[in-house]
BAFIMAR-867004 format. One record per residue (C-alpha): x negated, y negated, z negated; residue in three letters; residue number from 1. Coordinates in nm, 3 decimals. Each point is the difference from the previous one (the first is absolute). Layout:
N
{px X | py Y | pz Z | res Ala | n NUM}
...
//
This chain:
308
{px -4.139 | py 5.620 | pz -13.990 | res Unk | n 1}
{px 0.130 | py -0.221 | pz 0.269 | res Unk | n 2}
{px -0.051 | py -0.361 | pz 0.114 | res Unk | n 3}
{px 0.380 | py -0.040 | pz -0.027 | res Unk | n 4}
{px -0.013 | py 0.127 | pz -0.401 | res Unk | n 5}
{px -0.279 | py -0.264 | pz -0.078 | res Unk | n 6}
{px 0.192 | py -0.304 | pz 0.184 | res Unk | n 7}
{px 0.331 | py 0.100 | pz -0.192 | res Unk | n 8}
{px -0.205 | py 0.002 | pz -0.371 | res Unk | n 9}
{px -0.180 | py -0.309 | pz 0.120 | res Unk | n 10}
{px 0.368 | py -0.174 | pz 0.127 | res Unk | n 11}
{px 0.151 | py 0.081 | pz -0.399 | res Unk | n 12}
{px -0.348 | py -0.097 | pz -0.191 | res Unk | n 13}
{px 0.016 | py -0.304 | pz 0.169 | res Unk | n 14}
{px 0.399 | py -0.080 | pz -0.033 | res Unk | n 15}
{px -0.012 | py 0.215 | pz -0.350 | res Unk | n 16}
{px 0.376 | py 0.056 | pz 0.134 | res Unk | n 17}
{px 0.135 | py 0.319 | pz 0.229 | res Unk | n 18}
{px 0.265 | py -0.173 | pz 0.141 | res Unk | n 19}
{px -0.225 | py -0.331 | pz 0.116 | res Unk | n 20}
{px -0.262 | py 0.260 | pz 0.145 | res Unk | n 21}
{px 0.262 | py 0.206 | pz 0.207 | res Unk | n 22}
{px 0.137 | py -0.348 | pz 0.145 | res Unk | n 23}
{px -0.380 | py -0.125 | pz 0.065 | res Unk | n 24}
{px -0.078 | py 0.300 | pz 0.192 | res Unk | n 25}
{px 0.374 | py 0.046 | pz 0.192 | res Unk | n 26}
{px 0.071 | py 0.311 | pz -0.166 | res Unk | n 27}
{px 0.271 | py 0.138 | pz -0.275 | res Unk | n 28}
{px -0.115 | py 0.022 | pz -0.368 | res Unk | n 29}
{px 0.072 | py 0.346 | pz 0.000 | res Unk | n 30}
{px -0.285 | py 0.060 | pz 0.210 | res Unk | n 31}
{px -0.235 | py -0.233 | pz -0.174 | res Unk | n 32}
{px 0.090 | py 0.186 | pz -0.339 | res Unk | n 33}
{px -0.103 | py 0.346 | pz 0.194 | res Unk | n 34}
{px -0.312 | py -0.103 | pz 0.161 | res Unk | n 35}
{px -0.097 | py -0.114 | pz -0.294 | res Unk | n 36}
{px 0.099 | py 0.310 | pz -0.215 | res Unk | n 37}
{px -0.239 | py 0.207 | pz 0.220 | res Unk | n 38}
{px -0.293 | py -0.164 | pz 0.009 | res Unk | n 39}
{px 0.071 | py -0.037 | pz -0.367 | res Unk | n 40}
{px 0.029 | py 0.377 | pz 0.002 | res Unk | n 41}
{px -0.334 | py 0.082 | pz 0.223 | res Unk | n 42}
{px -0.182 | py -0.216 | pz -0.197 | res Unk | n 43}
{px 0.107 | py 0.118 | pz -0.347 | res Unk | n 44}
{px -0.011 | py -0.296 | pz -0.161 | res Unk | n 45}
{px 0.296 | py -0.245 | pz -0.059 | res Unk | n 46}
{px -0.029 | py -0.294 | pz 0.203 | res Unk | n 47}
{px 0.279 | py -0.225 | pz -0.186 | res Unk | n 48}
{px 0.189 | py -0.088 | pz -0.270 | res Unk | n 49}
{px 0.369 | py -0.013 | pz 0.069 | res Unk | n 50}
{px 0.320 | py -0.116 | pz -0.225 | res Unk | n 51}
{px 0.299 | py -0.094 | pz 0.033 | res Unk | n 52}
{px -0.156 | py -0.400 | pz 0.018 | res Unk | n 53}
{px -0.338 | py 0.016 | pz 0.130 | res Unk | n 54}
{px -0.276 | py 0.163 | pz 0.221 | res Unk | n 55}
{px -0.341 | py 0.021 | pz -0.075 | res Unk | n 56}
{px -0.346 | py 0.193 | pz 0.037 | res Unk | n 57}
{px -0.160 | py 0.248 | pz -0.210 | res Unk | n 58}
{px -0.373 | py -0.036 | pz 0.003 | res Unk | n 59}
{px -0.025 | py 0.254 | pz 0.248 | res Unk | n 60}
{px 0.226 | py -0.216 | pz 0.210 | res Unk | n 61}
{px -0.216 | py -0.301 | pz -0.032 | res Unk | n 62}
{px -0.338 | py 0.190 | pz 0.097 | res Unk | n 63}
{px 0.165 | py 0.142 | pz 0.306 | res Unk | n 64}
{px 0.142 | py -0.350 | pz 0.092 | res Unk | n 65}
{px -0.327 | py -0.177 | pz 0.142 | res Unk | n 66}
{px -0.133 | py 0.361 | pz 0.163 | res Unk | n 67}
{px 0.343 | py 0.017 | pz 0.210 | res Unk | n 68}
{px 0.016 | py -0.322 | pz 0.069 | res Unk | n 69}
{px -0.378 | py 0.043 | pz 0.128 | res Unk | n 70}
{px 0.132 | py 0.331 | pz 0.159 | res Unk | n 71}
{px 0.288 | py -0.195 | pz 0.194 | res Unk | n 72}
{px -0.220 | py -0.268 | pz 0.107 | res Unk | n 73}
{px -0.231 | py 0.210 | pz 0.177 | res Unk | n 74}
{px 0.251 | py 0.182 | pz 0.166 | res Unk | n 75}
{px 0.136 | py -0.335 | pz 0.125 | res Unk | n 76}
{px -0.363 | py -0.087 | pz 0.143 | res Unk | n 77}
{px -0.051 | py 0.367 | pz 0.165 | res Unk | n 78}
{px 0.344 | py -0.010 | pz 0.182 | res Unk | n 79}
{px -0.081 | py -0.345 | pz 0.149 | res Unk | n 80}
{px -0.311 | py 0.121 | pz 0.073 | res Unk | n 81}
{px 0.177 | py 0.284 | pz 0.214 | res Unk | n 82}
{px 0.244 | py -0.261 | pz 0.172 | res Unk | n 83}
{px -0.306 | py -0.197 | pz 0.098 | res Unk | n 84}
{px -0.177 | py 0.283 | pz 0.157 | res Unk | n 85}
{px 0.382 | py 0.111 | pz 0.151 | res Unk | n 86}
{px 0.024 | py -0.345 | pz 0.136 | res Unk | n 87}
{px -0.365 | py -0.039 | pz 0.133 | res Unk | n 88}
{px 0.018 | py 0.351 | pz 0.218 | res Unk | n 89}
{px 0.363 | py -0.149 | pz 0.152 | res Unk | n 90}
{px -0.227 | py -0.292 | pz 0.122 | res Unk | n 91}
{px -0.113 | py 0.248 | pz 0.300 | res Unk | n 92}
{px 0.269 | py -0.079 | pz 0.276 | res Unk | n 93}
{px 0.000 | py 0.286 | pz 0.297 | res Unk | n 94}
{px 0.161 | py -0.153 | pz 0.303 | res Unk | n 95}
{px 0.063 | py 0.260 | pz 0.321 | res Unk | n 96}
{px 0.099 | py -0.215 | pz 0.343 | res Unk | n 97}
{px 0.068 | py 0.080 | pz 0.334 | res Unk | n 98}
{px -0.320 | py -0.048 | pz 0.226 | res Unk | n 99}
{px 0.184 | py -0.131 | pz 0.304 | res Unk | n 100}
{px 0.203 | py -0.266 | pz -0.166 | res Unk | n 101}
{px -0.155 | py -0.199 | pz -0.280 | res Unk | n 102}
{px 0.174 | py -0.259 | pz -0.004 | res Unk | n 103}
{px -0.144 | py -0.352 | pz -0.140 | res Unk | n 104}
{px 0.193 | py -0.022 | pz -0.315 | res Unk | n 105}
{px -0.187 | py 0.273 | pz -0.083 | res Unk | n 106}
{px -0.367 | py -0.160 | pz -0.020 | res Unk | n 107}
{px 0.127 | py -0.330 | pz -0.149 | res Unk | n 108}
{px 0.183 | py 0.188 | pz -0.277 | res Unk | n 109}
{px -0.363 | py 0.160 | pz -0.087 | res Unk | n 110}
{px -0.137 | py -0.311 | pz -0.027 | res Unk | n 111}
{px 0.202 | py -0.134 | pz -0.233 | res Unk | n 112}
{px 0.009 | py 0.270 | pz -0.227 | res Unk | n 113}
{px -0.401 | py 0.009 | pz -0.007 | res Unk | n 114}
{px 0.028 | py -0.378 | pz -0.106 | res Unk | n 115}
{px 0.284 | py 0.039 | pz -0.239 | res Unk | n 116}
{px -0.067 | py 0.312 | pz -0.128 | res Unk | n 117}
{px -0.368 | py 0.115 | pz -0.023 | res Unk | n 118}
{px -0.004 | py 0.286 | pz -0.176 | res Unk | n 119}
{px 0.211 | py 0.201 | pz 0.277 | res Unk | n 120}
{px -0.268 | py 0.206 | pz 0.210 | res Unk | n 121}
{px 0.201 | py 0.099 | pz 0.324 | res Unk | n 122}
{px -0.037 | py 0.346 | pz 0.180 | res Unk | n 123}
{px 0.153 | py -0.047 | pz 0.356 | res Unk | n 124}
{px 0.099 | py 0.364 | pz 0.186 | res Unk | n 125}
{px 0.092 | py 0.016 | pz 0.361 | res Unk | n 126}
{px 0.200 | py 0.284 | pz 0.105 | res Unk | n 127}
{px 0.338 | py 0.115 | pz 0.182 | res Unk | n 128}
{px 0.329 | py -0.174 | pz -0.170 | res Unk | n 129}
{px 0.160 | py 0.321 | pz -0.087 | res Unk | n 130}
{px -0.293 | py 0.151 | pz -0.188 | res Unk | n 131}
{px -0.030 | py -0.347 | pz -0.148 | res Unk | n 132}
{px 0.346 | py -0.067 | pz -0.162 | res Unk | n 133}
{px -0.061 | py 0.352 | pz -0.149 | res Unk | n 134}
{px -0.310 | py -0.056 | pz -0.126 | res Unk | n 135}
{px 0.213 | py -0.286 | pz -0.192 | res Unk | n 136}
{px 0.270 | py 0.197 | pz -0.102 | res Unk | n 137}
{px -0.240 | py 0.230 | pz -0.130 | res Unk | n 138}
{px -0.183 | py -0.261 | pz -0.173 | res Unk | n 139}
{px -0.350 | py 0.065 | pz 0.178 | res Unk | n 140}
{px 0.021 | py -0.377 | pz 0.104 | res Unk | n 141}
{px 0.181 | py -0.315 | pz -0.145 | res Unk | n 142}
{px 0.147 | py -0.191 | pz 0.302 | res Unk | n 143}
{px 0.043 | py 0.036 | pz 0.347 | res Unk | n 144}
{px 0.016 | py -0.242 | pz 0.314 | res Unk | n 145}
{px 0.208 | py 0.164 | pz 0.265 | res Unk | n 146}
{px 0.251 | py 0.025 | pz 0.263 | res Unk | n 147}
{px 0.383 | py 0.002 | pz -0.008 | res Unk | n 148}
{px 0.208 | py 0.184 | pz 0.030 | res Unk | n 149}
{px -0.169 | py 0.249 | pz -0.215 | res Unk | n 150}
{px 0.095 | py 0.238 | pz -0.263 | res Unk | n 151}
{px 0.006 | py -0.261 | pz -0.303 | res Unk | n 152}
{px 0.298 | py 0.143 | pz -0.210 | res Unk | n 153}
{px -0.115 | py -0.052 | pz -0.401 | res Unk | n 154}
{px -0.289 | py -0.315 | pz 0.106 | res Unk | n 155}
{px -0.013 | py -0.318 | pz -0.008 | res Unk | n 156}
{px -0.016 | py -0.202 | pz 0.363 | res Unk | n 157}
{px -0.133 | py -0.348 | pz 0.009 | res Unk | n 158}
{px 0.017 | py -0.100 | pz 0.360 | res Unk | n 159}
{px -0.355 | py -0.183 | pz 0.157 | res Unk | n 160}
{px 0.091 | py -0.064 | pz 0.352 | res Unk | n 161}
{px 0.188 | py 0.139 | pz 0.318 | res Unk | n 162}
{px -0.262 | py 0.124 | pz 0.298 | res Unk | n 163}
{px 0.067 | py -0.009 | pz 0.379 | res Unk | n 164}
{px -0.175 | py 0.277 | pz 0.270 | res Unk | n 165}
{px -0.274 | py -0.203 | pz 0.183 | res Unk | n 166}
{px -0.212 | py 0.128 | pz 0.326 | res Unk | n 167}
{px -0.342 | py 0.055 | pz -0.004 | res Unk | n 168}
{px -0.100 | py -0.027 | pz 0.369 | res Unk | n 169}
{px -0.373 | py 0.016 | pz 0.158 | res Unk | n 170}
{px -0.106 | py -0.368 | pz 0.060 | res Unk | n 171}
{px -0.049 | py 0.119 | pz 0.404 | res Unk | n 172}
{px 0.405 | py 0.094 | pz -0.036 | res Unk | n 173}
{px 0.217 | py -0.223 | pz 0.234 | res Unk | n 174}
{px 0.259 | py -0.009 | pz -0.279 | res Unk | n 175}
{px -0.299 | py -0.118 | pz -0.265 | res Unk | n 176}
{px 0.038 | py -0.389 | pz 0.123 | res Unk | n 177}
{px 0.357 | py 0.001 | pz -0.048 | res Unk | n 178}
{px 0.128 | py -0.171 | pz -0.353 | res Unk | n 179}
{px 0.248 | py 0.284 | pz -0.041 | res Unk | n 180}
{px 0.074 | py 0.269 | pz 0.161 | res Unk | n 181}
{px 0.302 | py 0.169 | pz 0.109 | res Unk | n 182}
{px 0.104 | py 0.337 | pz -0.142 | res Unk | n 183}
{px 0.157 | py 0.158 | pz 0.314 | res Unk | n 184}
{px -0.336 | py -0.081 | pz 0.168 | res Unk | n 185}
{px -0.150 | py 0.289 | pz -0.238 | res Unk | n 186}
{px 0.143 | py 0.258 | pz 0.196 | res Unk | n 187}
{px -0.215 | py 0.026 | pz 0.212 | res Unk | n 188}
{px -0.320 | py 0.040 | pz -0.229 | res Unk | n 189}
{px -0.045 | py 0.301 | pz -0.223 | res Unk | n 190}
{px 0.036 | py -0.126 | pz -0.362 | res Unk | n 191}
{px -0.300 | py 0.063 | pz -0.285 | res Unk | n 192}
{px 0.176 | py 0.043 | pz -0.344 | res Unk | n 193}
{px -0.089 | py 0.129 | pz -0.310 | res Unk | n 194}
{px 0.094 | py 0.307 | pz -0.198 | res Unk | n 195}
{px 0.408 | py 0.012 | pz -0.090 | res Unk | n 196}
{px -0.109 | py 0.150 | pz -0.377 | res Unk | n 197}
{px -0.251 | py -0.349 | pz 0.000 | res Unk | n 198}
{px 0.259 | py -0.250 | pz 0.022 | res Unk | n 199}
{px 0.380 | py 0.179 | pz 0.013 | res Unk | n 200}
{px 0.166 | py -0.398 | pz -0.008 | res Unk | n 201}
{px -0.203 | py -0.090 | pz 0.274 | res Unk | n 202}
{px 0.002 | py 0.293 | pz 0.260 | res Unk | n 203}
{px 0.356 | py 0.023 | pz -0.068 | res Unk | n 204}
{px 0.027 | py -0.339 | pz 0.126 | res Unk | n 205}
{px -0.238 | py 0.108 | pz 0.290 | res Unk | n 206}
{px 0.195 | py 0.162 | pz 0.149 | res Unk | n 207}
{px 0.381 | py -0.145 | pz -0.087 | res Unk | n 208}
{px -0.159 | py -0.290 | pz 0.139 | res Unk | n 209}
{px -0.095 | py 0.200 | pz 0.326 | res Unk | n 210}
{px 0.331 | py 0.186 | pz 0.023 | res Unk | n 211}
{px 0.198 | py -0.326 | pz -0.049 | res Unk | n 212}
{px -0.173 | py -0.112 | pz 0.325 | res Unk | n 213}
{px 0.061 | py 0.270 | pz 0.200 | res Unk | n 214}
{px -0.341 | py 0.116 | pz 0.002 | res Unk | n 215}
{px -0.144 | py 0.332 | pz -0.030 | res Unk | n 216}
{px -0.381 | py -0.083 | pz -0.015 | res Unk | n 217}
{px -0.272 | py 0.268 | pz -0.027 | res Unk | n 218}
{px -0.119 | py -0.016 | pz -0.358 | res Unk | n 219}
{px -0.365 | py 0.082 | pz -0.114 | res Unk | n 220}
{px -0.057 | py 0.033 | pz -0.381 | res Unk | n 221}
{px -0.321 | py -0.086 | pz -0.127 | res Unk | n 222}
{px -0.119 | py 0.053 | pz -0.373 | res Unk | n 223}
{px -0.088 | py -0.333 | pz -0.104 | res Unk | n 224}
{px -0.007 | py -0.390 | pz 0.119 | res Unk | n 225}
{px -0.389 | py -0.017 | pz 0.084 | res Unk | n 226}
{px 0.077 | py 0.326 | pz 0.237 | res Unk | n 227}
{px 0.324 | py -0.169 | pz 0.120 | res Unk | n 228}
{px -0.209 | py -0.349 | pz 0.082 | res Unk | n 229}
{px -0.282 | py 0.266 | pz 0.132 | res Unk | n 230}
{px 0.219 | py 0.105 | pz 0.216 | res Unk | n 231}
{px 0.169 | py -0.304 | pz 0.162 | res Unk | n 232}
{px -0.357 | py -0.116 | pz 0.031 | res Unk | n 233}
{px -0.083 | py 0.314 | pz 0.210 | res Unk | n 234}
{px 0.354 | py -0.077 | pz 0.245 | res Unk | n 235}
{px 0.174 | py 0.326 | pz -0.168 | res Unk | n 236}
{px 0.273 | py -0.186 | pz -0.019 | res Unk | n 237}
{px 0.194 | py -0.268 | pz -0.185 | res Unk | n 238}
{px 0.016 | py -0.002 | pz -0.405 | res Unk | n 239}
{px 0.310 | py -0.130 | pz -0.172 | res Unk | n 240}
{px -0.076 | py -0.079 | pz -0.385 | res Unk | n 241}
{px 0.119 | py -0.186 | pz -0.289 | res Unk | n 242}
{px -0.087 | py -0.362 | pz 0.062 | res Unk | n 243}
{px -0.199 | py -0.023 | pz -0.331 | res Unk | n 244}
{px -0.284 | py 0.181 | pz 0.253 | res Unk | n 245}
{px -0.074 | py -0.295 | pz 0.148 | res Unk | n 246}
{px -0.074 | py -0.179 | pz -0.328 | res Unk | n 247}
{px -0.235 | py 0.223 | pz -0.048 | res Unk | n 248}
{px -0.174 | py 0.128 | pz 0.337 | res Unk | n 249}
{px -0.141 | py -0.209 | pz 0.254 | res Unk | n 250}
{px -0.157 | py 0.272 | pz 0.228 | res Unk | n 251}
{px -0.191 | py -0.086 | pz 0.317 | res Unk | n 252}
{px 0.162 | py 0.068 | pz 0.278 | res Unk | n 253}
{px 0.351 | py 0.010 | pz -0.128 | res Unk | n 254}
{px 0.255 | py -0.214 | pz -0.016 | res Unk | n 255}
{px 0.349 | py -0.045 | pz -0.233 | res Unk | n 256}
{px 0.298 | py -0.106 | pz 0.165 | res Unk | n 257}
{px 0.343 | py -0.042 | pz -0.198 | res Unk | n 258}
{px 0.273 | py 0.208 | pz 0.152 | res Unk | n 259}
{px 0.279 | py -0.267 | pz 0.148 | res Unk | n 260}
{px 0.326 | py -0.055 | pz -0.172 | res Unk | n 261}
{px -0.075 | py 0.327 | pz -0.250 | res Unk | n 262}
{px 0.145 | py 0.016 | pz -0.330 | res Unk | n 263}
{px -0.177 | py 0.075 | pz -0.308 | res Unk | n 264}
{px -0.133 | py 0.403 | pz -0.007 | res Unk | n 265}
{px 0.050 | py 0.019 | pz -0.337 | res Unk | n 266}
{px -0.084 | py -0.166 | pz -0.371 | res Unk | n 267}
{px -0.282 | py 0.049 | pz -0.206 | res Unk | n 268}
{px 0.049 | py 0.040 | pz -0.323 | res Unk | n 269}
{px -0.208 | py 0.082 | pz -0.355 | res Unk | n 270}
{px 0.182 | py 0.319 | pz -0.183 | res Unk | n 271}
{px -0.045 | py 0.020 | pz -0.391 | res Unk | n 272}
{px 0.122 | py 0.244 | pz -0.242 | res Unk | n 273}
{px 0.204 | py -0.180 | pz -0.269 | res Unk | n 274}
{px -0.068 | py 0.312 | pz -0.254 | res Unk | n 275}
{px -0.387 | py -0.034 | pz 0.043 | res Unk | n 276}
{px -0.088 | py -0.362 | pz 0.056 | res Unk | n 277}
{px -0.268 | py -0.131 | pz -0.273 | res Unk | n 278}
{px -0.190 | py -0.320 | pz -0.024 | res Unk | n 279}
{px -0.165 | py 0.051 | pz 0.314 | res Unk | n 280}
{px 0.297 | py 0.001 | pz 0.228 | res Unk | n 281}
{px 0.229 | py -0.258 | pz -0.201 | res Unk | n 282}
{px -0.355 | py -0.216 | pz 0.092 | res Unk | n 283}
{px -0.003 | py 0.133 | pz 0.350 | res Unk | n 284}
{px 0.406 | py -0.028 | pz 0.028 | res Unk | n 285}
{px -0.030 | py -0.410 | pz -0.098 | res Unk | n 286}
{px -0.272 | py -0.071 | pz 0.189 | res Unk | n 287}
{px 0.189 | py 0.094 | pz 0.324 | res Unk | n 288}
{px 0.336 | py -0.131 | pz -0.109 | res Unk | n 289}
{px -0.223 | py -0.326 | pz -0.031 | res Unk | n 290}
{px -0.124 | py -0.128 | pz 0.343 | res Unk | n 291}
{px 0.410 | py 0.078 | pz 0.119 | res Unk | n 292}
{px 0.136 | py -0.230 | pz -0.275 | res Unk | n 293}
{px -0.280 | py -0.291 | pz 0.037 | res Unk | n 294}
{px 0.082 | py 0.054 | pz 0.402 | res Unk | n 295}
{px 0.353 | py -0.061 | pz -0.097 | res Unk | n 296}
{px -0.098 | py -0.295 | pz -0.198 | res Unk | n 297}
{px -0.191 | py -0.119 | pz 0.278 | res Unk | n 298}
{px 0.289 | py 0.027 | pz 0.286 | res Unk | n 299}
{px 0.244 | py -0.200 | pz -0.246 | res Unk | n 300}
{px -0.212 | py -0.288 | pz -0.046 | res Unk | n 301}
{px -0.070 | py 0.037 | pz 0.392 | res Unk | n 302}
{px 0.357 | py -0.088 | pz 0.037 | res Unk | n 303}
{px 0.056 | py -0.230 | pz -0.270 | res Unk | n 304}
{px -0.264 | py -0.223 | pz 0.198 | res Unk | n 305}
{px 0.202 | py 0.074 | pz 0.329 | res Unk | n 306}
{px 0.319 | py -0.082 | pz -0.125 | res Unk | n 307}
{px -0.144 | py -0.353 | pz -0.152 | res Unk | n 308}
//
């Protein structure tokens, strides 16, 4: 016997009419007529009373009336109960970003998603931006915040912000007193950068930016910011990073000096996948499309005062 059998008798010895059934449950009459024929036939009994005028149960009918409708009901009550649970584990949102460029939109985004939605517990993953769009295509996390360009064929891209290169000079540095500093000047100092598989976007922009000028600087990769910093500190060298570093490291010793006239080294961006995104992201995705459209909202009324 099937859940679909019960609902069909239930549909008729409620509407004690076949065609009134079929059209309350979106199906033909044929169908209802059949359904009902076999449970009629696994039962053994018969379930109605049919002419040519009227439908109407048997006694048999009648007792198994209330138990199906019972039946149905608590079918109803365990399937919600499975959507529940289905909806409470889609509360976990697993968020991989790039360690070198955080940028700010994404800390004020998680703070408006633990005020407006609670129930989301957040598992943040730092790793290379590669490894971390295909832990997303492969479902192992829910959203990503990284670089562009980047392989993003299939995802969704909200844009958070466009990053410059910035110089992280020793404070003893005759450059670190400067406001800016001027790229061609880097030549002469051997450059501390991170990893290429890290950061693609960025390095990539590295050294376009480098080869624009002219400039052929000695690179030395290092495997992480605190190493990078670590290593400016020590006079190794020069570190060019993602000016979201500065944000979030001030390091004794060092210094962070924007690079003169530079154009943006790329855009940061959060990647989704539109097949996979539950109640965790669509939470996640409006809390950062907020701060943009209140800052919008902001800049118009900035002008609007202006203009009066």
């Amino acid at each position: 016997m099937e859940l679909r059998h019960l609902r069909y008798f239930v549909a008729v010895a409620e509407e004690l009419h076949f065609r009134r059934a079929a059209e309350r449950l979106y199906v033909a009459q044929p169908a209802v007529s059949e359904q009902v024929r076999k449970l009629e036939q696994e039962l053994g009994v018969r379930l109605f009373d049919r002419t040519q005028r009227s439908v109407s149960l048997t006694a048999a009918g009648a007792a198994l009336l209330e138990e199906a409708r019972g039946v149905l009901r608590q079918a109803d009550v365990a399937m919600a109960a499975a959507r529940g649970a289905r909806d409470h584990a889609t509360m976990r949102l697993r968020i991989g970003y790039l360690p070198d460029s955080v940028p700010s939109a994404l800390p004020r985004a998680l703070r408006q998603l633990s005020t407006s939605a609670r129930r989301v517990r957040v598992d943040l993953e730092a790793g290379p931006a590669l490894r971390l769009i295909e832990d997303l295509r492969a479902r192992r996390l829910d959203a990503v915040v990284s670089s562009l360009p980047a392989p993003t064929r299939g995802l969704r891209v909200t844009p958070l912000a466009r990053q410059h290169a910035i110089a992280a000079l020793p404070v003893t540095h005759p450059q670190a007193v400067e406001s800016t500093i001027v790229l061609d000047w880097l030549t002469r100092e051997r450059l501390v950068v991170l990893p290429r598989d890290a950061n693609p976007a960025f390095h990539n922009a590295v050294v376009a930016m480098c080869h624009g000028a002219g400039l052929s600087p000695s690179f030395v990769e290092v495997a992480s910011v605190d190493l990078a910093l670590l290593a400016v500190a020590a006079g190794s060298g020069v570190a060019l990073l993602p000016e979201t570093v500065a944000e979030r490291h001030i390091g004794a010793g060092i210094r962070f000096v924007p690079i003169q006239g530079s154009e943006p080294a790329f855009e940061s961006a959060l990647l989704t996948d539109p097949a996979a995104e539950n109640l965790a992201t669509s939470a996640f995705l409006r809390a950062v499309s907020r701060p943009a459209s209140m800052r919008v909202v902001a800049a118009a009324h900035v002008a609007e005062v202006r203009a009066a």
